[in-house]
VMD Tcl script that draws the C-alpha trace (Angstrom):
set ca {
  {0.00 0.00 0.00}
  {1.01 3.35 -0.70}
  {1.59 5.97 1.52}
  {-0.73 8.79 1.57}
  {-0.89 12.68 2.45}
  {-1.94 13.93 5.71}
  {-5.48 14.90 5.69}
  {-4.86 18.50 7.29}
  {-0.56 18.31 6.13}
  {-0.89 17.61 2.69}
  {2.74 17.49 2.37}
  {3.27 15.05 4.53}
  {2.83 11.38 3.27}
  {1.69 8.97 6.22}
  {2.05 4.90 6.41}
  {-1.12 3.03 5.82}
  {-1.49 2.19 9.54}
  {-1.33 5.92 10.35}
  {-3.40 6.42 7.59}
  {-5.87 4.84 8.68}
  {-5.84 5.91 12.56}
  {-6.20 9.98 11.34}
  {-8.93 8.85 9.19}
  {-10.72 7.36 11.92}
  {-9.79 10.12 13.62}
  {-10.59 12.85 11.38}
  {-14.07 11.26 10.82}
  {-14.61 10.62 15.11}
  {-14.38 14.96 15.17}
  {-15.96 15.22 12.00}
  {-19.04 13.32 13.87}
  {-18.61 15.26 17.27}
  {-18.72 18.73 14.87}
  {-22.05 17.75 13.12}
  {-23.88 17.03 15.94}
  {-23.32 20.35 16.93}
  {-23.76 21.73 13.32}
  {-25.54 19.29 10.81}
  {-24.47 21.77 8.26}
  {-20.57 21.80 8.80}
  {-18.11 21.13 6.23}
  {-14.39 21.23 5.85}
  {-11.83 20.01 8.02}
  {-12.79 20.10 11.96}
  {-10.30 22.40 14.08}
  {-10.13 19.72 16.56}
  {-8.56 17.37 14.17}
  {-6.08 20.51 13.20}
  {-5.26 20.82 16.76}
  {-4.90 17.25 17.41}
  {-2.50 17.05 14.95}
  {-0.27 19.31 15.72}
  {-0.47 18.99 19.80}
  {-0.79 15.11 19.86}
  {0.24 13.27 16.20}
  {2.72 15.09 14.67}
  {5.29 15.54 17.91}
  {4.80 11.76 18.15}
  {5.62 10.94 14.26}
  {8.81 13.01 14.14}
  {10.39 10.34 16.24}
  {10.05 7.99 13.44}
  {12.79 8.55 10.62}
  {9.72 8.27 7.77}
  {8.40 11.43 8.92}
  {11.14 12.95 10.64}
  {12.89 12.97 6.96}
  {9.91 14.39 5.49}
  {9.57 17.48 7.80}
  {13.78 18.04 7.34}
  {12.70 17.90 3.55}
  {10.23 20.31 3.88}
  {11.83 22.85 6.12}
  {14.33 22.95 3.68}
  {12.39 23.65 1.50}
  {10.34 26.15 3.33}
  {14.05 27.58 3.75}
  {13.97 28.00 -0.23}
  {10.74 29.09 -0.48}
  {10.83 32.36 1.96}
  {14.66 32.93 0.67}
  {13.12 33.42 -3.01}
  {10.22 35.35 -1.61}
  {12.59 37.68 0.29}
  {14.84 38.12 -2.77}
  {11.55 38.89 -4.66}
  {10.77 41.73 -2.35}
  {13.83 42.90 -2.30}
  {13.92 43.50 -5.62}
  {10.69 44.43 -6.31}
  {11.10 47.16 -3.19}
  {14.42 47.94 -3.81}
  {13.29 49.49 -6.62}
  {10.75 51.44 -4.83}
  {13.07 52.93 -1.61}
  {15.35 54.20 -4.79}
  {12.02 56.02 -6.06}
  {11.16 57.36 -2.48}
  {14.73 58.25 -1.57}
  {14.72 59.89 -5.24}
  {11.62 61.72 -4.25}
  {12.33 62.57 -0.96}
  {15.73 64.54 -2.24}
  {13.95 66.15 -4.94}
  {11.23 67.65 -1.89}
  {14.63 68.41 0.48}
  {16.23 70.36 -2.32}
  {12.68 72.17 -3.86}
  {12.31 73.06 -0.25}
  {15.21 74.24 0.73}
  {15.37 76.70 -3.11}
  {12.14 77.91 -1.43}
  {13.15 78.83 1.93}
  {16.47 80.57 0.48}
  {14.54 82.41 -1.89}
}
mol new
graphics top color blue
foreach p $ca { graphics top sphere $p radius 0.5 }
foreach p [lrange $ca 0 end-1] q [lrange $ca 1 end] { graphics top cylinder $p $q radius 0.2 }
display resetview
């Protein structure tokens, strides 16, 4: 069997035993959520929690997952490091029209104060 994602951490790929527990899971607060709201949809918040309190500080003591989350924070890592070159860029380019501006205001002001 192969593994599949998380239900709530789609990038994380879980065994078919744990697949199976967070579907059980998932569908035990899905069940709890309806009663309270027969119209609810989406992912309960429970579950969310539950993952990330109970499951997932569990898992990362297995190598299988703890291998995918190094994966992913590297590439996390890769992902904000192009973002932030991306702003820089794309702002960099801005400060140099506000610093332009802002020298153009000093010197118009100062030709009117001397004048």
């Amino acid at each position: 069997m192969l593994a599949r994602p998380h239900p709530c951490l789609g990038w994380l790929h879980c065994q078919p035993q744990d697949s199976r527990r967070l579907l059980d899971r998932q569908l035990t607060h899905r069940d709890h959520v309806l009663e309270a709201d027969p119209s609810f949809s989406g992912m309960p918040a429970s579950f969310v929690e539950e993952t990330w309190v109970d499951w997932l500080p569990k898992a990362v003591a297995q190598p299988f997952y703890r291998d995918q989350l190094t994966a992913h924070v590297a590439e996390l890592e890769r992902q904000i490091s192009n973002l932030s070159r991306e702003i820089e860029l794309q702002s960099g380019g801005l400060l140099d029209q506000r610093d332009a501006a802002v020298d153009l205001r000093q010197r118009l002001k100062h030709l009117l104060e001397t004048s």
